[in-house]
Backbone as CSV, one residue per row, in Angstrom:
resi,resn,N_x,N_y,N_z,CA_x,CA_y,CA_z,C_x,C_y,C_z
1,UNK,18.809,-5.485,-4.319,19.408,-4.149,-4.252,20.907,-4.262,-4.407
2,UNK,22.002,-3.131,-4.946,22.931,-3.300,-5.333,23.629,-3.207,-4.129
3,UNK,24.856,-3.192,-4.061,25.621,-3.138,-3.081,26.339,-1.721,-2.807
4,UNK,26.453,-0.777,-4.399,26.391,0.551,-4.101,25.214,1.217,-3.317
5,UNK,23.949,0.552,-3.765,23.181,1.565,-2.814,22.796,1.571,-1.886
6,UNK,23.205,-0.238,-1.256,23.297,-0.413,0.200,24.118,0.800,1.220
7,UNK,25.260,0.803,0.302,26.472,1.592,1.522,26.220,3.158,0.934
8,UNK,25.092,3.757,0.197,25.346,4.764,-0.136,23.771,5.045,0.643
9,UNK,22.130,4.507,-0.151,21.387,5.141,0.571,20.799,4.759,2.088
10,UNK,20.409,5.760,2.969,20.100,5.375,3.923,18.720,3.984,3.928
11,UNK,19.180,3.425,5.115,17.778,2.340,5.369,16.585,2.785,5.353
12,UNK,15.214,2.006,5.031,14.491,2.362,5.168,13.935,2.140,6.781
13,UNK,13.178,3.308,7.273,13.164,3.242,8.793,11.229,2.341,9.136
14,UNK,11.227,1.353,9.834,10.366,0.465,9.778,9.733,0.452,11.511
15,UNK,8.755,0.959,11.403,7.630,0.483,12.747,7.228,-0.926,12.469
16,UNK,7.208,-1.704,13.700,6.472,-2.876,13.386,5.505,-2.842,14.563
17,UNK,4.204,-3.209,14.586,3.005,-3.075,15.445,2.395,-4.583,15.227
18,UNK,2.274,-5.204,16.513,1.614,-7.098,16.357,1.636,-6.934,18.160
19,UNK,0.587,-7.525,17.907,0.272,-7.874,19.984,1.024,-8.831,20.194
20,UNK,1.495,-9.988,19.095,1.601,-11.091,19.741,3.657,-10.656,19.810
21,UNK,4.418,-10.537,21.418,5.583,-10.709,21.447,6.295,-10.828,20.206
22,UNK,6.000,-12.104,20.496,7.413,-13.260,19.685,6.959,-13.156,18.077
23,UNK,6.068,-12.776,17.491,6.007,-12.414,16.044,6.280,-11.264,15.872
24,UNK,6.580,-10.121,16.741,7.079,-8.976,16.904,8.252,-9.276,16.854
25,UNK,9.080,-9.660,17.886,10.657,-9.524,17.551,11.117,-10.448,16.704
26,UNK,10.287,-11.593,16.289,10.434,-12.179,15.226,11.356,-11.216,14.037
27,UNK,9.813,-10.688,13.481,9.820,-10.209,12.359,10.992,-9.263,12.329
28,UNK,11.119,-8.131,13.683,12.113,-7.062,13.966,13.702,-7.505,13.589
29,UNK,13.563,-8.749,14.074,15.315,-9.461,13.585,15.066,-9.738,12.070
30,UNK,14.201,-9.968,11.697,14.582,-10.924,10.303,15.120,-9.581,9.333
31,UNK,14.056,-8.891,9.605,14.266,-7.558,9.077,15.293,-6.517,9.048
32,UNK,16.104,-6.453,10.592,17.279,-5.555,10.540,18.289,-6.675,10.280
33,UNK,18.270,-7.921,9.496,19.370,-8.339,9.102,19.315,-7.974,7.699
34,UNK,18.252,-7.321,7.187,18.386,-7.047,5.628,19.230,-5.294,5.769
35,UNK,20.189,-5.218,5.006,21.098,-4.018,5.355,20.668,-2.930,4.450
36,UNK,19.426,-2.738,4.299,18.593,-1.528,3.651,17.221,-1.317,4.338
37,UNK,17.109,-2.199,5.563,16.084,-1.751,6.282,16.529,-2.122,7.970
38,UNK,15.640,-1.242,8.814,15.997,-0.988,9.601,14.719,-0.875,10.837
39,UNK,14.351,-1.764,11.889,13.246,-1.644,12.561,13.621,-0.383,13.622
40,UNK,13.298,0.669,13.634,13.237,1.924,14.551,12.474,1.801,16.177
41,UNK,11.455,1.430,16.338,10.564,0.759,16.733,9.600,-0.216,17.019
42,UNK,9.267,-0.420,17.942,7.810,-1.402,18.016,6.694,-0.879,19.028
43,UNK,5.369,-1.517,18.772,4.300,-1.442,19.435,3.569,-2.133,19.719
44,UNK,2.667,-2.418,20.679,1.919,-3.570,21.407,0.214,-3.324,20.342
45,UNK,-0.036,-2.529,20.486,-1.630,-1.989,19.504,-1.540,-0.651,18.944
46,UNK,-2.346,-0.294,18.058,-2.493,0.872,17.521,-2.679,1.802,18.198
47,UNK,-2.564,1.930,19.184,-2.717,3.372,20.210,-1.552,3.852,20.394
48,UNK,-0.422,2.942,20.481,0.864,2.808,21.031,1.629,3.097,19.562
49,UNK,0.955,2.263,18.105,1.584,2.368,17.013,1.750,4.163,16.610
50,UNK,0.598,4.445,16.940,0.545,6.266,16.682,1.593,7.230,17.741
51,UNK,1.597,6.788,18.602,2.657,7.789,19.856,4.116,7.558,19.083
52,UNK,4.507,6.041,19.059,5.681,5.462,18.605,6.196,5.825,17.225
53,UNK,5.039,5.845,16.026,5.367,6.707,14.610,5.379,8.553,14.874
54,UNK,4.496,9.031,16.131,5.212,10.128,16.057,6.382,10.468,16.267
55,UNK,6.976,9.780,17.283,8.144,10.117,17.933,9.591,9.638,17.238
56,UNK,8.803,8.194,16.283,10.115,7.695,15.815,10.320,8.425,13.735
57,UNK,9.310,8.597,13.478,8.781,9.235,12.151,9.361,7.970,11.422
58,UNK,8.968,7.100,11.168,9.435,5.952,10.177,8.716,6.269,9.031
59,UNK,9.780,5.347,8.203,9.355,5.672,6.618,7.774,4.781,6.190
60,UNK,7.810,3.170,6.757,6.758,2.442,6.664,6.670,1.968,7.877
61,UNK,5.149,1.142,8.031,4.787,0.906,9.597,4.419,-0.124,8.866
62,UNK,4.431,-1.159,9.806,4.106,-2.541,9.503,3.392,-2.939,10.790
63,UNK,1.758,-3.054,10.169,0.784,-3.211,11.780,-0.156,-4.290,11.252
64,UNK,-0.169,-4.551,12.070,-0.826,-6.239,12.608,-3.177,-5.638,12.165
65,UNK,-3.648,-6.006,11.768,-4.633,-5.622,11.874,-5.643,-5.630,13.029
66,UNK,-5.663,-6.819,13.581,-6.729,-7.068,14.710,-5.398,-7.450,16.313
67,UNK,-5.833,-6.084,17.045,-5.009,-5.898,18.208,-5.897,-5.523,19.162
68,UNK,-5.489,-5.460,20.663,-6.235,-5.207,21.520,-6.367,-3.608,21.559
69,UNK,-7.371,-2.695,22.699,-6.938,-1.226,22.635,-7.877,-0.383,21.410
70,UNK,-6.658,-0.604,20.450,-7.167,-0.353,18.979,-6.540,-0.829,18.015
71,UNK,-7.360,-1.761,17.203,-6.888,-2.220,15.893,-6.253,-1.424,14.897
72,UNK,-5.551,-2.415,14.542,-4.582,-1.606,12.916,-5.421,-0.932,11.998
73,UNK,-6.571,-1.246,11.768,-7.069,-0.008,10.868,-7.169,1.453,11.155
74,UNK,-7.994,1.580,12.385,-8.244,2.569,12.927,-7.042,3.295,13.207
75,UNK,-6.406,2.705,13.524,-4.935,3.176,13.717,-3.976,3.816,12.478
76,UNK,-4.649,3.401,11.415,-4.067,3.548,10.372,-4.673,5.322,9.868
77,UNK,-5.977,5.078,9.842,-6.492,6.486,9.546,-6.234,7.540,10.847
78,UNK,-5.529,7.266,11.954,-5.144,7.979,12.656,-3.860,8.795,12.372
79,UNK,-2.753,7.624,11.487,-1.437,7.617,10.782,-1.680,8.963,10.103
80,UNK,-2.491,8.827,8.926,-2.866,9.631,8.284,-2.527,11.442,8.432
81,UNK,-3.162,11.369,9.440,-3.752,12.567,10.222,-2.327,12.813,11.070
82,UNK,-2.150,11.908,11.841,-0.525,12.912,12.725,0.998,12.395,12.187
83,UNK,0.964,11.081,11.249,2.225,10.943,10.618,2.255,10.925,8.590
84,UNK,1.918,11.464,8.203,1.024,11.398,6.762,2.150,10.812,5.951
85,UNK,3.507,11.150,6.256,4.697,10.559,5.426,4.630,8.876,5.617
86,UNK,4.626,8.409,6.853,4.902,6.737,6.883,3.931,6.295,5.856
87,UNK,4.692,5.270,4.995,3.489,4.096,4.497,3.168,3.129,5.429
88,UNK,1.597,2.928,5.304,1.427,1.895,6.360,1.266,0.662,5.803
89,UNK,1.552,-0.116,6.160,1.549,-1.969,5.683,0.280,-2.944,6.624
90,UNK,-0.686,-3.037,6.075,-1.447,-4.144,7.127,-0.890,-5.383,6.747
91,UNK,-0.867,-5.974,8.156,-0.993,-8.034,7.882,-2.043,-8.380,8.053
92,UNK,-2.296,-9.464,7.896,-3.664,-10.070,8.540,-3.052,-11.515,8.470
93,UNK,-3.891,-12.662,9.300,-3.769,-13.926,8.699,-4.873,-14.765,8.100
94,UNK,-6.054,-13.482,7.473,-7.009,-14.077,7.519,-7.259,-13.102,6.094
95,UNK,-8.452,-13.809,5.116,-8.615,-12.861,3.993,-10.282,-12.651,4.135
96,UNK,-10.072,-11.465,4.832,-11.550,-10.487,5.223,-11.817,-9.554,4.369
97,UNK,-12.316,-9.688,3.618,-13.216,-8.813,2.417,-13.590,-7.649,2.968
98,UNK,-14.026,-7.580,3.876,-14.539,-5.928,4.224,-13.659,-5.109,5.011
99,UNK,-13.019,-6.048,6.023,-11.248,-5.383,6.333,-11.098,-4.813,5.722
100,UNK,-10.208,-5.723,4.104,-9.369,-5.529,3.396,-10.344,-3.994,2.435
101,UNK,-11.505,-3.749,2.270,-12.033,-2.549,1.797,-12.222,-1.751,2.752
102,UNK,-12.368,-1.452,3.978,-12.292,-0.334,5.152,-10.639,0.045,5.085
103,UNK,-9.561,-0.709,5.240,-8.374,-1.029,5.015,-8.315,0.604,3.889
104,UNK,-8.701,0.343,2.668,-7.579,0.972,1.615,-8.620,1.990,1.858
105,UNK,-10.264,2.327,2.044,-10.442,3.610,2.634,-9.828,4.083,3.433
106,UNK,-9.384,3.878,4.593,-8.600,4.508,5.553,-7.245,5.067,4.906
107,UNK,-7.263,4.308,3.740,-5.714,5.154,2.803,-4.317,4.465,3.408
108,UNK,-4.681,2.918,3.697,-3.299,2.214,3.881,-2.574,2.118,2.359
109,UNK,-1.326,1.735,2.340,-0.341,1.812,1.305,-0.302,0.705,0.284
110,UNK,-0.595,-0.651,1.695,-0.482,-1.933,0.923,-0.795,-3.005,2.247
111,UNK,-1.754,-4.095,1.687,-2.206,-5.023,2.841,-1.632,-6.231,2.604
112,UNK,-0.879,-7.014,3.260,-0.100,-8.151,3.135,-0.963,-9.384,4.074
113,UNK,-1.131,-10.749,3.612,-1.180,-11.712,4.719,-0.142,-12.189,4.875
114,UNK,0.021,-13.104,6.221,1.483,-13.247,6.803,2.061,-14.322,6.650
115,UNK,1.212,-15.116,5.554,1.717,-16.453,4.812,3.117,-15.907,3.775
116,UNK,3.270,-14.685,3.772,4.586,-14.141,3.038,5.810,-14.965,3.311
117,UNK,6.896,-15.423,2.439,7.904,-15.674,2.534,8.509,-14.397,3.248
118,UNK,10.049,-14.473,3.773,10.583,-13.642,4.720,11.160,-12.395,3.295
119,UNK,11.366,-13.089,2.257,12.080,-12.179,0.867,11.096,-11.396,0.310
120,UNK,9.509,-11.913,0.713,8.492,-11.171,-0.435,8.371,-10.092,0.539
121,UNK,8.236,-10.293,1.927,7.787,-9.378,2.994,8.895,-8.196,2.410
122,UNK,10.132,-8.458,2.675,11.168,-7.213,2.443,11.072,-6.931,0.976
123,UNK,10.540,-7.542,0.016,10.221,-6.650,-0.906,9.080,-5.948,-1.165
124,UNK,8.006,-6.263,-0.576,7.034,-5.322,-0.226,7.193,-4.077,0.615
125,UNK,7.967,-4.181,1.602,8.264,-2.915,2.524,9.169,-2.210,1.670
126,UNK,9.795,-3.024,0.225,10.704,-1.825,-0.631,9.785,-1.382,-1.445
127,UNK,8.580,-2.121,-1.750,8.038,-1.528,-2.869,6.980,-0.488,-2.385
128,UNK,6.862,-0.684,-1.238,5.962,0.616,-0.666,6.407,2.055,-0.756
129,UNK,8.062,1.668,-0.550,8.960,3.150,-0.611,8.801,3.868,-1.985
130,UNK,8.766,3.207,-3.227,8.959,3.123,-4.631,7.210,3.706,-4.793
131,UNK,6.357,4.041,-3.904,4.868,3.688,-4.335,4.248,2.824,-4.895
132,UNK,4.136,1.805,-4.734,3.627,0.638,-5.231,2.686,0.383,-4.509
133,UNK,2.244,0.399,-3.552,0.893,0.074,-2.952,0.994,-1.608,-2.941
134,UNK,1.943,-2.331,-2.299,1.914,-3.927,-2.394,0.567,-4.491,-1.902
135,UNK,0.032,-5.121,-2.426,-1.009,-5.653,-1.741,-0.560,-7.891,-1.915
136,UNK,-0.755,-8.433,-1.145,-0.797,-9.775,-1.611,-1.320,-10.395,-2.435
137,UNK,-0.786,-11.240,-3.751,-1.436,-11.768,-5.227,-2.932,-12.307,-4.410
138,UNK,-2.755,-12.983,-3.828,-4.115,-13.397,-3.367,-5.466,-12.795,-3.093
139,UNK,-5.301,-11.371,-2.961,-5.927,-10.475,-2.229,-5.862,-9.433,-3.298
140,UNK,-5.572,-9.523,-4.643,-6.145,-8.343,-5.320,-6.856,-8.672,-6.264
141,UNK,-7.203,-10.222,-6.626,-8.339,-10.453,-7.328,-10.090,-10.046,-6.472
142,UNK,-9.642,-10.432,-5.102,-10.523,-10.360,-4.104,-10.663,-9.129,-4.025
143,UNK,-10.188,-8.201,-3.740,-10.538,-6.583,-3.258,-11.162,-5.832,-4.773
144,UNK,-10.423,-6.057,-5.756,-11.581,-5.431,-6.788,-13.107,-5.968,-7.238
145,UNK,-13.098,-7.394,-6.931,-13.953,-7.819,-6.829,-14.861,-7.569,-5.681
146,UNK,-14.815,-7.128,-5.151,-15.401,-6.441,-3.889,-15.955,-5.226,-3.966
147,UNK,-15.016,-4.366,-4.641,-15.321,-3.214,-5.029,-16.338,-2.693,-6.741
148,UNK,-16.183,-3.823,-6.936,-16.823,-3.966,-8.210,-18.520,-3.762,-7.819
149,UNK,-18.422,-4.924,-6.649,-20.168,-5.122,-6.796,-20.650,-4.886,-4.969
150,UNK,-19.237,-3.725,-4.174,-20.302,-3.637,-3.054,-20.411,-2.182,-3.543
151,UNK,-21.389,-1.655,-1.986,-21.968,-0.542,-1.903,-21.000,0.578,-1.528
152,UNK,-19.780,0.295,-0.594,-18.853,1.190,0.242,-18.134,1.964,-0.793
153,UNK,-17.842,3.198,-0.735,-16.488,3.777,-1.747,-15.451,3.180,-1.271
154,UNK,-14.416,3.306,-1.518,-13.117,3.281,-0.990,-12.372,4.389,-1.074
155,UNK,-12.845,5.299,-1.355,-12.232,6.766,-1.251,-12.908,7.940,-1.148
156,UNK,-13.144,9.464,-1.030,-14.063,10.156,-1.143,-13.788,10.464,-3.157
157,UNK,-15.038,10.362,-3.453,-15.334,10.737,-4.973,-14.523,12.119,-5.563
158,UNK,-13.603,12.042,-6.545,-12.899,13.443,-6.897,-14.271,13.948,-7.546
159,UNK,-13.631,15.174,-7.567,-14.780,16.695,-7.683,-14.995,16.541,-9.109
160,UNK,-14.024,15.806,-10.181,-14.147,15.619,-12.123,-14.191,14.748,-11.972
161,UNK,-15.416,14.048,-13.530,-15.189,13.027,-14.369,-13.762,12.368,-14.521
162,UNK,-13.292,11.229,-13.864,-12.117,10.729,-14.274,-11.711,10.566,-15.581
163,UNK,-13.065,9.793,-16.350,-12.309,9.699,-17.631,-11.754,11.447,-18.601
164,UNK,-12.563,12.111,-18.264,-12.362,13.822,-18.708,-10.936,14.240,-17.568
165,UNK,-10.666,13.695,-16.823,-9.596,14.381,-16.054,-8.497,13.136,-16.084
166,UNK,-8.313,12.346,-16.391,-6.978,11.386,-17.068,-7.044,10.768,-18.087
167,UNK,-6.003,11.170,-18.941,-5.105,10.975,-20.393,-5.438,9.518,-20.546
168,UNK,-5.829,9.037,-21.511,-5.816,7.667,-21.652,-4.441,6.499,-21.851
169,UNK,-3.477,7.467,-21.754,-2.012,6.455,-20.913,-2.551,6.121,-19.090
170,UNK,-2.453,7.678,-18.775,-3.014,7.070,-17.387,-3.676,6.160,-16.984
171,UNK,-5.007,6.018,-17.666,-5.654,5.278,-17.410,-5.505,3.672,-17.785
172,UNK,-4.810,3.560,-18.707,-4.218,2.454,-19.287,-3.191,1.794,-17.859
173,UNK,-2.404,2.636,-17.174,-1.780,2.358,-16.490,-2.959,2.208,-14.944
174,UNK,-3.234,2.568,-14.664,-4.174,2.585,-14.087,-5.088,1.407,-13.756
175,UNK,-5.600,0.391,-15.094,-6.159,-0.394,-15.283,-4.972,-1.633,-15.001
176,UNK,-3.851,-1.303,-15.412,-2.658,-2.434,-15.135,-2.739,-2.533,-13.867
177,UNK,-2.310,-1.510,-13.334,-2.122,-1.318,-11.439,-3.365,-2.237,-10.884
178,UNK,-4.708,-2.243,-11.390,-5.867,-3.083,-11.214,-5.624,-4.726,-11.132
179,UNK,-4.692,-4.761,-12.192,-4.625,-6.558,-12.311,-3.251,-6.618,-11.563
180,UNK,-2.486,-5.618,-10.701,-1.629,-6.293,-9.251,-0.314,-6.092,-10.409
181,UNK,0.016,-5.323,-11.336,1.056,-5.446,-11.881,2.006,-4.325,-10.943
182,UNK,2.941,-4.315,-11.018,4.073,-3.437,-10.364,4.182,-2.255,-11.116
183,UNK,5.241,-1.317,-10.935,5.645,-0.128,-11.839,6.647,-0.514,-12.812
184,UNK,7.483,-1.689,-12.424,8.395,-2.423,-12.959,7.921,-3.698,-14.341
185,UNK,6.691,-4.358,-14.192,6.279,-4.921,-15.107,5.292,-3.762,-15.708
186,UNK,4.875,-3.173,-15.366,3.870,-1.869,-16.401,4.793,-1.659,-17.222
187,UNK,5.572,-1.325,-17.234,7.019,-0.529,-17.572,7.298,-1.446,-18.967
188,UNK,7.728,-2.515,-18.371,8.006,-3.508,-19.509,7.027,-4.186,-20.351
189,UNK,5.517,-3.742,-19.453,4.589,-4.269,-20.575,4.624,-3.167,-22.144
190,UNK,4.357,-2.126,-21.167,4.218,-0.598,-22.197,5.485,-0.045,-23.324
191,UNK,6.318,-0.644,-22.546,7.603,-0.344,-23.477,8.276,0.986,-22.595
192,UNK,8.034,1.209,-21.410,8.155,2.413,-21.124,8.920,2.805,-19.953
193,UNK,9.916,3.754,-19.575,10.309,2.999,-18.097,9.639,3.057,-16.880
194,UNK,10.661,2.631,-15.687,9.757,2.386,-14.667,9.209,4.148,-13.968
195,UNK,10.067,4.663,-13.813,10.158,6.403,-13.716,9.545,7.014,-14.189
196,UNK,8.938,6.396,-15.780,7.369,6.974,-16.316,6.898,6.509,-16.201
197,UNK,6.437,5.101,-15.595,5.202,4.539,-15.018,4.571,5.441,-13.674
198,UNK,5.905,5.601,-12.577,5.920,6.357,-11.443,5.308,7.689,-11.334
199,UNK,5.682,8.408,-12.786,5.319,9.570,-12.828,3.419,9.855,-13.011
200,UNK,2.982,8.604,-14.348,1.886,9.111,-14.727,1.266,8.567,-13.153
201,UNK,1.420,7.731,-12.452,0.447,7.383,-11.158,0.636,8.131,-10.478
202,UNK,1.862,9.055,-10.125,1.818,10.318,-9.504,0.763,11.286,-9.833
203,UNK,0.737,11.809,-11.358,-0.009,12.712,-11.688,-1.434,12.520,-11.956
204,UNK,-2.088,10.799,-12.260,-3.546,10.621,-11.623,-4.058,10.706,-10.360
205,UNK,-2.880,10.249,-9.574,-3.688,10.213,-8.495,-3.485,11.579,-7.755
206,UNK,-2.783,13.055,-8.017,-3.557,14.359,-8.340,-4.298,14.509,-8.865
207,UNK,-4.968,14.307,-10.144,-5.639,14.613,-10.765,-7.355,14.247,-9.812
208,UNK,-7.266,12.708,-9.159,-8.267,11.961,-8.431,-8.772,12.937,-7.522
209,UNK,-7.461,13.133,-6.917,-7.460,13.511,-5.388,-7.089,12.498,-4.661
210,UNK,-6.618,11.315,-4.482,-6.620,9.977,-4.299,-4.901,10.234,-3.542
211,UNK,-5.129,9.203,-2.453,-3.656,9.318,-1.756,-2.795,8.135,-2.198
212,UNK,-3.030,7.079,-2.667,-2.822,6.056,-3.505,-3.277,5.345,-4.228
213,UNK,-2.149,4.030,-5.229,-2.377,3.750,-6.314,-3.514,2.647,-6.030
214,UNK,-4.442,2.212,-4.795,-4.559,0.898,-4.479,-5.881,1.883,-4.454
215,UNK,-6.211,3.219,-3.823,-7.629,3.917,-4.436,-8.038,4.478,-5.608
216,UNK,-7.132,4.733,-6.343,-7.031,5.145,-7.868,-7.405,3.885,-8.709
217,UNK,-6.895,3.046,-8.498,-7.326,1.701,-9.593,-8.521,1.294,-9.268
218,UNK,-9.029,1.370,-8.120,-10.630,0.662,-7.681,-10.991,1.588,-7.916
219,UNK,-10.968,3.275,-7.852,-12.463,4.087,-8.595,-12.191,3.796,-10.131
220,UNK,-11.063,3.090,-10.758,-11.583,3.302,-12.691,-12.388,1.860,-11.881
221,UNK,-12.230,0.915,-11.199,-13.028,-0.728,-11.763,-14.682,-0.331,-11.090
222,UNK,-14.527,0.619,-9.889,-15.824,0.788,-9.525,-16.717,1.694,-10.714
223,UNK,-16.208,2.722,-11.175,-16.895,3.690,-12.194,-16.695,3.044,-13.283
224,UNK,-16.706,1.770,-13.732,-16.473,0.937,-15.272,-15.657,1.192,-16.357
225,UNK,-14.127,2.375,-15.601,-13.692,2.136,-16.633,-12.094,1.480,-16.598
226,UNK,-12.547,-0.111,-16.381,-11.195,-0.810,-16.151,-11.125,-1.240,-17.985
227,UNK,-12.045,-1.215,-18.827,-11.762,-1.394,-20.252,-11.747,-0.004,-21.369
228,UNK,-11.025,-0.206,-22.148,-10.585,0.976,-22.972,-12.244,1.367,-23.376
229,UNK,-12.316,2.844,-23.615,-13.700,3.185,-24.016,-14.147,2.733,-25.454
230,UNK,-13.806,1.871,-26.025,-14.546,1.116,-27.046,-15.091,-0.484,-26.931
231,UNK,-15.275,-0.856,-25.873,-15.423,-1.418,-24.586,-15.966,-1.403,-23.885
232,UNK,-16.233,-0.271,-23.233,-17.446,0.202,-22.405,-18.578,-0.238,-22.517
């Protein structure tokens, strides 16, 4: 980030939620030493993460998945419902396949494991702001593959035919977002900028009904159409 828009835009405001102490204030320092983000809060479990995002309204929440009380998921589709602006961030230290698909039903933003370097972490909590839906390289070959061949949705089904209700740019973009590309490499794959990458995933995932880009790309790979329709 530049140094104009350090001193010009505000920080981003950051919940962090982990049972365990000392990986809590861990993370809380590493983080308010980056001078575009800013930890507002913390919480012991997801019961506590929901009181604490009401009161503190952060931009992203960064919650631990498996806590005492109530776990980060549940907690997450609670987010939903009384803080709908925060993006939520799961960690895990473990790569759980059915988590990680209950996870993006519940309509989290982006699921991280905590093998992250301290630089990828803060660029994931930027790219959540940007809509990006970060998920970890490791973990998005795994989650479409999951979604490919289980039974669960990961979202409720929009009311239209996707392919009849998005433009085949969209969907093109769409299918990128599938293989873990950013808005920033779409951009440069397509020739196109990043602000019209931003836009058409804005306007599919209206079109879906879909609250993000991480449920929009698994209904084209679940409904078969992650290949152009001559392909099919």
């Amino acid at each position: 980030m530049s140094e104009q828009a350090t001193l010009t835009a505000a920080p981003i405001r950051v919940l962090v939620v982990d049972d365990q102490p000392l990986f809590r204030m861990a993370i809380s320092s590493l983080i308010n030493d980056e001078p575009d983000l800013e930890v507002v809060a913390q919480a012991e479990n997801g019961l506590l993460a929901v009181e604490r995002a009401r009161e503190a309204e952060p931009d992203v929440v960064l919650m631990d998945v498996e806590m005492p009380v109530m776990d980060g998921i549940e907690a997450a589709g609670l987010m939903q419902e009384h803080v709908p602006c925060a993006k939520v961030l799961m960690l895990s230290v473990v790569e759980d396949d059915e988590r990680l698909v209950e996870a993006v039903r519940r309509g989290v933003h982006g699921y991280l494991l905590k093998d992250l370097r301290p630089d990828q972490l803060f660029e994931m909590i930027r790219a959540a702001m940007r809509d990006e839906s970060p998920v970890s390289p490791a973990l998005v070959g795994r989650l479409f593959a999951q979604l490919r061949g289980g039974t669960r949705s990961p979202a409720p089904a929009p009311v239209i035919e996707p392919r009849a209700a998005l433009s085949e740019r969209e969907l093109e973009i769409l299918r990128l977002v599938a293989d873990g590309l950013t808005n920033r490499q779409i951009g440069r794959q397509l020739h196109i900028t990043e602000g019209t990458v931003k836009n058409h995933v804005h306007n599919a995932l209206h079109k879906l009904h879909m609250e993000n880009r991480i449920q929009a790309a698994a209904y084209v790979v679940r409904h078969g159409l992650g290949l152009p329709p001559q392909f099919d």
